[in-house]
C-alpha positions, 0 to 999 in steps of 0.5 A: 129138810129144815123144819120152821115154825110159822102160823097159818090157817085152812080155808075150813079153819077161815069158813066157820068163823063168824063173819065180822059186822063193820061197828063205825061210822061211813061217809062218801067223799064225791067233791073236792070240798068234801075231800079237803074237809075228809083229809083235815080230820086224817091228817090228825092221826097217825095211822090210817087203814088204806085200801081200794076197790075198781069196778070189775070187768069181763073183758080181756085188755079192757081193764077199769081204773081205781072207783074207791079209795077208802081210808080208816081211822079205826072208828071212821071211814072216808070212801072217796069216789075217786072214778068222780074225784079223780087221783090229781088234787086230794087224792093225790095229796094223801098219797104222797103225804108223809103225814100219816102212817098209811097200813095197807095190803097188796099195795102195789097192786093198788098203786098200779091201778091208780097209776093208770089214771095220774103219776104220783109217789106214794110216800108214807105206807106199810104193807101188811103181807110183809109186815106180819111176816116179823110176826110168823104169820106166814098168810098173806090175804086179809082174810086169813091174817084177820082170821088168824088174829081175831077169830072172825071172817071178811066177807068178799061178797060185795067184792065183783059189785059195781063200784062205779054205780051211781049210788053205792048200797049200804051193803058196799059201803060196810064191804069197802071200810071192813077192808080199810078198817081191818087193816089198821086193827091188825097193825094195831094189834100187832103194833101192842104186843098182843100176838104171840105166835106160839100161843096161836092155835095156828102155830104150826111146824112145816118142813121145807126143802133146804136151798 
């Protein structure tokens, strides 16, 4: 057995926290002119908080395409209606743009789903399930990462809402940039210097099988 040190946090350690309240601004990006005004700000900054949200579906081999893309520059985020937008033009530009640094999780997930509506290559982007692994933590689900680092709770109860519904509600709005916004704090905070594993109250010592 070979014993290693990492950090982790129970789904009972992630249940008592409190849950996170999204402190920024939002704005809904549903034409082409509004996307080019939206991207002239990101591409200002050098890092970006990234994620999407597809409307879920019940049916086996009836699967949905991209709805929302959001993007975070820690006080703002830009929710683009992409199931209106499409993923050719701005979308498409963002993605493949070297530009900004864009900090995600999962995203090869979200880079198959997108596909399903335009080719492109997507450039520019860090994924947080192996970046925080330099760290020691060992969780790879935004909620237990963002537990671990600041001690507060993701909701996920918006995340099987209609996210092509004619208008999203207020509540869907802080749901999706939480996700975005969440992802470009912990890589900022890790980016600092502000995490040391051994100090966590979720270090912890395993053992596992040699191989």
């Amino acid at each position: 057995m070979i014993r290693r040190n990492i950090v982790t946090i129970t789904k009972e350690q992630l249940a008592a926290m409190p849950v996170v309240t999204y402190p920024g601004e939002i704005s809904i990006i549903e034409t082409q002119e509004q996307a080019a005004a939206a991207l002239d700000e990101i591409f200002k900054c050098s890092v970006v908080g990234f994620d999407t949200e597809t409307k879920p579906t019940f049916r086996k081999g009836h699967p949905n395409n991209v709805a929302l893309m959001q993007v975070s520059n820690g006080s703002h985020c830009w929710l683009f209606r992409v199931n209106r937008l499409g993923v050719e033009g701005s979308v498409k530009r963002f993605l493949e743009s070297t530009q900004v640094k864009k900090v995600g999780l999962s995203l090869k997930d979200d880079f198959f789903v997108m596909h399903r509506s335009c080719e492109f290559e997507p450039a520019g982007f860090v994924d947080l399930q192996g970046f925080v692994r330099e760290y020691g933590i060992a969780d790879a689900s935004l909620q237990k990462i963002y537990g671990i680092l600041f001690g507060e709770r993701i909701s996920k109860g918006q995340r099987l809402s209609n996210w092509e519904a004619p208008e999203l509600t207020l509540s869907q709005q802080r749901y999706a940039s939480i996700d975005a916004w969440a992802c470009l704090r912990i890589y900022d905070y890790l980016q600092s210097g502000g995490f040391v594993a051994e100090q966590s109250p979720y270090y912890t010592t395993i053992e596992i099988e040699e191989q």
